[in-house]
C-alpha positions as CSV (number, residue, x, y, z in Angstrom):
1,X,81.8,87.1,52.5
2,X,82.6,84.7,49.4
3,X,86.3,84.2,48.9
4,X,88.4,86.1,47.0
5,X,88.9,85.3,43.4
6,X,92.9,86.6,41.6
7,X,91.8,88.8,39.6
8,X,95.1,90.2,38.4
9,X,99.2,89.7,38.5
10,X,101.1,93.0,38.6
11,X,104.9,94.4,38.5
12,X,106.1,95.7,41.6
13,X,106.4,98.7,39.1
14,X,102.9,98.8,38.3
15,X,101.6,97.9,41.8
16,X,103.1,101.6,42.7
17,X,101.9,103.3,39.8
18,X,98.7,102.0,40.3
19,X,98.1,101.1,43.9
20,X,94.9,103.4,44.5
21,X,93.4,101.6,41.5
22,X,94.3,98.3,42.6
23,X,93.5,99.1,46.0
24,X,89.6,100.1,44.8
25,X,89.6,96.6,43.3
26,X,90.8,94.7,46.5
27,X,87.7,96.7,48.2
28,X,85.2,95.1,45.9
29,X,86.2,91.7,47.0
30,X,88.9,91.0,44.0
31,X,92.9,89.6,45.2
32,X,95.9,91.2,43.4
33,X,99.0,89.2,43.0
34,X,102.4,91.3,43.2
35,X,105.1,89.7,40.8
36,X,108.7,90.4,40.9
37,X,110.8,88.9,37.8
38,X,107.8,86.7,37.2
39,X,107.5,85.3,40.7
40,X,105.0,86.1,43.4
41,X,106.1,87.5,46.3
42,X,102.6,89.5,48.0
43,X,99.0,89.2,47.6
44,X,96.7,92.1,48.8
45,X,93.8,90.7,49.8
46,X,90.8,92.2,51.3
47,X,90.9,93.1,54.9
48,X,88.6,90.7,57.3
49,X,86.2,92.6,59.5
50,X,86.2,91.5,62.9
51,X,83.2,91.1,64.6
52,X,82.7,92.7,67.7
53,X,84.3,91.5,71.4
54,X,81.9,90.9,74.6
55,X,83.2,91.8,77.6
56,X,83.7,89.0,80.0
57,X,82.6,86.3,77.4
58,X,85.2,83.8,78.9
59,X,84.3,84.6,82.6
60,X,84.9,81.6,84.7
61,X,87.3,79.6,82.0
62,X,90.4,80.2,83.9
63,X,91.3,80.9,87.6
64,X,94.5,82.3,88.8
65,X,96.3,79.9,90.9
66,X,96.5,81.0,94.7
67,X,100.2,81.4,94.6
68,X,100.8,83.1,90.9
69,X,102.9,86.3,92.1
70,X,104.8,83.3,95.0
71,X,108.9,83.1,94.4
72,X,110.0,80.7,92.1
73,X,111.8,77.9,92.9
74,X,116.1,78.3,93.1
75,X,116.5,75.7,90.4
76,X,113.7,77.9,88.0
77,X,115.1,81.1,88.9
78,X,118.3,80.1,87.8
79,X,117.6,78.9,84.2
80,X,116.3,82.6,83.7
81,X,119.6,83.9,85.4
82,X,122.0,82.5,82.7
């Protein structure tokens, strides 16, 4: 997808009046810039689609250690004790 280009700087006012329409724009590819007292403080921009996940893609990059579930050491436990 190309980037987003602003296409237009609204009131906070205006962005509720009109957020269905400006919403419709954002889904065509467009940014709106939300102004309050002249200053931006939000940009809706359009949503990224993420592509889907494979399960097990990452089978074999990590192993769990032998002794993950063993005690923790007295001097460990205790900074979590404090």
């Amino acid at each position: 997808m190309a980037k987003s280009t602003l296409i237009l700087s609204v009131g906070v006012h205006e962005a509720k009046s009109r957020l269905s329409e400006l919403l419709r724009a954002v889904a065509t590819g467009q940014e709106v810039e939300i102004c309050r007292n002249g200053q931006p403080v939000a940009r809706i921009v359009p949503a990224t689609i993420r592509g889907s996940r494979t399960f097990g893609y990452d089978i074999g990059r990590f192993e769990v250690p032998e002794d993950f579930d063993a005690p923790l050491a007295d001097d460990v436990l205790a900074d979590f004790e404090q």
